[in-house]
N, C-alpha and C positions, 0 to 999 in steps of 0.2 A: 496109789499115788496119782496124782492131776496130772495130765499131759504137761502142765506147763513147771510142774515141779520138779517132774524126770527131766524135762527140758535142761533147767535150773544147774540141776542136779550134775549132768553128763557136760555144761559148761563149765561147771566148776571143776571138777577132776581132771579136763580136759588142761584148763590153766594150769590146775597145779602140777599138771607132770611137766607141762613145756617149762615153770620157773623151777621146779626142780633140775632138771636138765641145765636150767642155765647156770644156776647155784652149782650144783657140780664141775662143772665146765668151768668155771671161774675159780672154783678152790682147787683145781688142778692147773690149770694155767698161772694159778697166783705159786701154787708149792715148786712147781717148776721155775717159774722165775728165782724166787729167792734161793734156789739149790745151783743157779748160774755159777761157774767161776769169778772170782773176780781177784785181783792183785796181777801180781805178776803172771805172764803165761796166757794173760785174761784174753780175750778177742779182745783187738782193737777195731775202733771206727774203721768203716772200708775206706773213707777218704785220707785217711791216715798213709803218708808216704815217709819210710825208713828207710835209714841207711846206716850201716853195719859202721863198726870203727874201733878204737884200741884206747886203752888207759894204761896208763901206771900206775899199781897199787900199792902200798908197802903198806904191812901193817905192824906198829911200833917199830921197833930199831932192826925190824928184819929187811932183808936185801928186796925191792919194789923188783915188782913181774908185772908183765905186760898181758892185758886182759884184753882176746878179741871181742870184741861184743858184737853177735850176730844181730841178724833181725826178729831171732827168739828173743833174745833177753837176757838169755837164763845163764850165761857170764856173768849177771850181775850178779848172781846167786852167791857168787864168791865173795863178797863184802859180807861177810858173818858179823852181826851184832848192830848193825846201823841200817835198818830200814830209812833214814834219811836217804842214805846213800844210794841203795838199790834200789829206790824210785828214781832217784837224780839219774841213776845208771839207765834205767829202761826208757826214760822220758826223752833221754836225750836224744835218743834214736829217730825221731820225727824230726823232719825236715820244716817241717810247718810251723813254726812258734805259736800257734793261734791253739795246736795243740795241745801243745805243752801247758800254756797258760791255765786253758780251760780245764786240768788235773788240779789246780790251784784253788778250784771251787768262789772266786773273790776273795782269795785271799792276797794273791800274788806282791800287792806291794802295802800290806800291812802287816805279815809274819814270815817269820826265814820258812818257805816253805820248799820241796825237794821241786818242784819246777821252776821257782826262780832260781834256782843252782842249775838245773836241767839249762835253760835259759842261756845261762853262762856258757855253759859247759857248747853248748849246738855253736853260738855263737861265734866260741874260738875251731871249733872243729870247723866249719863254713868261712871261716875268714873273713865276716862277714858282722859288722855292729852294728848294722840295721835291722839283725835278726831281734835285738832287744826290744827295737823300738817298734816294731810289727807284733810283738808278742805282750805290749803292753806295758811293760818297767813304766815306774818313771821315777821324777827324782833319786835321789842314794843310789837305788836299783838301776833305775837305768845307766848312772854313771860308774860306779861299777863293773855293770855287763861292757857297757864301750871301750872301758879300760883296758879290760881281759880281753878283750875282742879283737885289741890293735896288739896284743901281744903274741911272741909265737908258743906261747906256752901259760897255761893255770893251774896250780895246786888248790888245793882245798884239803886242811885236818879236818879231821870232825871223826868223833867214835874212837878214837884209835885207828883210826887209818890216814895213812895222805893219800890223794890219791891227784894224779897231773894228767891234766890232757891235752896232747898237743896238736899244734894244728897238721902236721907232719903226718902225725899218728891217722889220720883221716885216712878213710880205704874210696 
């Protein structure tokens, strides 16, 4: 072989292991990503600020119990059959509406989604109806959220459960 072909030759192998390498590196950083948790339990944003608090659940004509919800979450866990619900449950726990909102992906004031329940729900817990209007509502939604907001107390059916939160209930 030519000098300049061995040349050739030892640059190209040399490329191809550094893009192999990166290829690799990339299908294990992509399989690790997508094996992340996510739902409930999931890591939230660091900027994300929680605060713990209490419902009342009743599900059908049984006697309503009072659910701590920590800053796990996993109280929510106890709304069996309504993943509505126990997104509304864990969302609510943010202090931040901007958070909540942003779980809603655009959808917030076009479909019932569990953050604009979240929404509500921070809302009456904080005492507080400007949490609606910092979190985006508007129209229906927003009046709604202010509704609930000047109240001491919200229910919500949905799934077979009601379930009330009151402003009391705040820890």
């Amino acid at each position: 072989m030519r000098p300049a072909a061995l040349s050739f030759a030892r640059t190209y192998l040399i490329a191809l292991v550094v893009l192999s390498a990166i290829g690799l590196g990339t299908t294990l950083y992509l399989r690790q990503a997508a094996s992340a948790p996510s739902g409930l339990g999931a890591p939230r944003p660091t900027g994300a600020v929680l605060q713990p608090y209490a419902l009342a659940a009743q599900r059908g004509s049984a006697v309503a119990a009072t659910i701590s919800v920590d800053v796990d979450g996993r109280a929510c866990e106890d709304l069996i059959g309504s993943d509505f619900l126990k997104t509304a449950c864990v969302l609510a726990l943010n202090i931040d509406p901007t958070f909540i909102a942003g779980e809603a992906f655009g959808r917030l004031n076009t479909e019932d989604t569990p953050s604009a329940e979240a929404m509500v729900w921070r809302a009456v817990l904080s005492d507080d109806p400007d949490v609606c209007d910092r979190g985006g509502l508007v129209g229906d939604r927003l009046s709604r959220c202010r509704i609930a907001a000047g109240k001491p107390s919200y229910s919500i059916t949905r799934d077979g459960w009601t379930i009330t939160i009151a402003r009391e209930a705040a820890h």
